[in-house]
MIDOSE-1310 file (N, C-alpha, C; in nm, 2 decimals, decimal comma, always signed):
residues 65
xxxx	+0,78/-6,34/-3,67/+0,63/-6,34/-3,67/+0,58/-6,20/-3,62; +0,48/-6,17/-3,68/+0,40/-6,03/-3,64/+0,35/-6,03/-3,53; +0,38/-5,92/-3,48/+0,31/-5,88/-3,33/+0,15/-5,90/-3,35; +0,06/-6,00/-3,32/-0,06/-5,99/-3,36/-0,15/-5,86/-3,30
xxxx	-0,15/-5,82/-3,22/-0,19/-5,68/-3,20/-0,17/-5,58/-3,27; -0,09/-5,53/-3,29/-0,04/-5,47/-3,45/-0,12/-5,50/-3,54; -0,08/-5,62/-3,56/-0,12/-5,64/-3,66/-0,31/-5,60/-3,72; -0,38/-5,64/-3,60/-0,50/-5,56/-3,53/-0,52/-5,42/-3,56
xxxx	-0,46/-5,39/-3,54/-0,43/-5,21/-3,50/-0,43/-5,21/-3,68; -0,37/-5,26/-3,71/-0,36/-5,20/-3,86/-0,49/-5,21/-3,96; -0,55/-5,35/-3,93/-0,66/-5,33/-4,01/-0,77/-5,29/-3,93; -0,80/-5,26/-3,81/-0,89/-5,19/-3,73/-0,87/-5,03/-3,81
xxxx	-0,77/-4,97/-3,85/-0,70/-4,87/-3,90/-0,75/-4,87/-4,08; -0,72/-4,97/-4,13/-0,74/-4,98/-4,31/-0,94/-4,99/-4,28; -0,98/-5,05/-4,23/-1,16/-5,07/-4,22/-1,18/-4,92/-4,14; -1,11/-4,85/-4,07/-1,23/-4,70/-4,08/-1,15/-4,63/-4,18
xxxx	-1,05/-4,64/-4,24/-1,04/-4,50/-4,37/-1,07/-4,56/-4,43; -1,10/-4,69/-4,49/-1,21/-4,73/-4,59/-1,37/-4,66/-4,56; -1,38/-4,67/-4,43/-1,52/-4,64/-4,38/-1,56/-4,43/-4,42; -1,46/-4,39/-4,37/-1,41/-4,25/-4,39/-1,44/-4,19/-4,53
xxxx	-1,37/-4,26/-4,64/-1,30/-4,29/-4,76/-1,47/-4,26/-4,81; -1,56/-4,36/-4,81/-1,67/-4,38/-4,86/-1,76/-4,23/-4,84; -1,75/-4,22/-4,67/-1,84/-4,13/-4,63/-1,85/-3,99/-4,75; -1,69/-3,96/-4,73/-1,63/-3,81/-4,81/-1,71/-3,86/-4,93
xxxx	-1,67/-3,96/-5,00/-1,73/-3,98/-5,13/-1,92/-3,91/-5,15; -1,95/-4,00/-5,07/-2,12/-3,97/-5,06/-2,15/-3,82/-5,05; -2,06/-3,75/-4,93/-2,07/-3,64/-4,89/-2,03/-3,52/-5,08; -1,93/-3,55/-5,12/-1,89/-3,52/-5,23/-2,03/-3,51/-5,32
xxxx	-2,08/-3,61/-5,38/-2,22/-3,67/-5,44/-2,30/-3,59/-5,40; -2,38/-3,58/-5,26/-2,42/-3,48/-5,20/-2,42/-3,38/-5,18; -2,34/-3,30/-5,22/-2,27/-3,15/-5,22/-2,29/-3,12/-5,07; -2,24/-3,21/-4,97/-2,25/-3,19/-4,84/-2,11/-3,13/-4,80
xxxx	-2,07/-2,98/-4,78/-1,97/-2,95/-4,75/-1,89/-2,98/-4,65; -2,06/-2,97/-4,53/-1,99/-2,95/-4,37/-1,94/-3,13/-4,35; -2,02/-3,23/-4,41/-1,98/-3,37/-4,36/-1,87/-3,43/-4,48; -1,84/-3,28/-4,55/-1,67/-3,34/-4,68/-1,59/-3,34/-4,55
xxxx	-1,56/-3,18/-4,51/-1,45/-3,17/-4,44/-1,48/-3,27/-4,30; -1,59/-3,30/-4,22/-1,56/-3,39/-4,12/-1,45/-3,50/-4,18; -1,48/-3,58/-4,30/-1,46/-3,69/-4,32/-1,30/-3,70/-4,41; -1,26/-3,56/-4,44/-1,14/-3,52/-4,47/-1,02/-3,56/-4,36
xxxx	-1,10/-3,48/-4,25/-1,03/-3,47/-4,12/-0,99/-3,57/-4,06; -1,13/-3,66/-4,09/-1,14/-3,82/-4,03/-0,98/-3,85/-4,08; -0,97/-3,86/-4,22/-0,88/-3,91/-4,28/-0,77/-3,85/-4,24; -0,73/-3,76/-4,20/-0,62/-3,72/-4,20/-0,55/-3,76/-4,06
xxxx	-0,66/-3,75/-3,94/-0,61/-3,84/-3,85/-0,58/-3,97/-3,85; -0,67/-4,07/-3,96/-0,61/-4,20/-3,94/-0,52/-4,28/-4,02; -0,48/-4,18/-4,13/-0,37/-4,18/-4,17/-0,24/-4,17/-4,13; -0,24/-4,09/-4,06/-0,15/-4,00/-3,93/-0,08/-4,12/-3,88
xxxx	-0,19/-4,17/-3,77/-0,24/-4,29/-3,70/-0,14/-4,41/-3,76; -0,18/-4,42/-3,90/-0,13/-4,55/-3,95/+0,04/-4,52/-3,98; +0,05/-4,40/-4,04/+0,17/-4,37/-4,10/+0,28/-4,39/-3,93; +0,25/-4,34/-3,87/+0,31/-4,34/-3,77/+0,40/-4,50/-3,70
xxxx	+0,28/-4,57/-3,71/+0,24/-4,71/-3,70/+0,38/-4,80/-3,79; +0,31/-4,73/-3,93/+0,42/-4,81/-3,99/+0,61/-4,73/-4,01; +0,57/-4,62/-3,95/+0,74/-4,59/-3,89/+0,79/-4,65/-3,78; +0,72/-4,63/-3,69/+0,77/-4,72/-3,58/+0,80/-4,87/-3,54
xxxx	+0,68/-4,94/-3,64/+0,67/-5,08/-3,57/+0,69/-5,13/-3,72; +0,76/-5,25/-3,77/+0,80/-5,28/-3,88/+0,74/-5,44/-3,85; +0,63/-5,45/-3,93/+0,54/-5,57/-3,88/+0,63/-5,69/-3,95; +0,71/-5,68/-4,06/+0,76/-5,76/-4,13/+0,84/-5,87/-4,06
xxxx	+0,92/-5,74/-3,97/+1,09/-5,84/-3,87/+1,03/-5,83/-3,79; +0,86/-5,78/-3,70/+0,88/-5,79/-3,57/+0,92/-5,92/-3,52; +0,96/-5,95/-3,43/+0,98/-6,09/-3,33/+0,89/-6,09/-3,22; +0,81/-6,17/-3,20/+0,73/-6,18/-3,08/+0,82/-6,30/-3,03
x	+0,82/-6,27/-2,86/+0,83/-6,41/-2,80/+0,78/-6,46/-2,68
């Protein structure tokens, strides 16, 4: 069974680079340069974040007990 916290952590994590994801988009549309690269950046840290996440912690086999 998955560590439910994790498990948390992960879509607390997928719902702001979706959130991020959109922004850039708008910003893109906009030809808003300065709020592309914020929202680049966004991404790049919570990707980071996640990638990390799923090196370390393997939600599949965790064992909680």
């Amino acid at each position: 069974m998955a560590h439910i916290f994790s498990v948390e952590i992960h879509k607390f994590l997928g719902h702001k680079i979706r959130l991020a994801e959109e922004g850039k988009n708008r910003a893109v549309k906009g030809d808003d340069e300065k709020t592309r690269r914020y929202f680049e950046g966004r991404l790049f840290e919570l990707n980071t974040m996640r990638q990390y996440l799923n090196e370390k912690i393997d939600l599949k086999n965790w064992r909680y007990y």
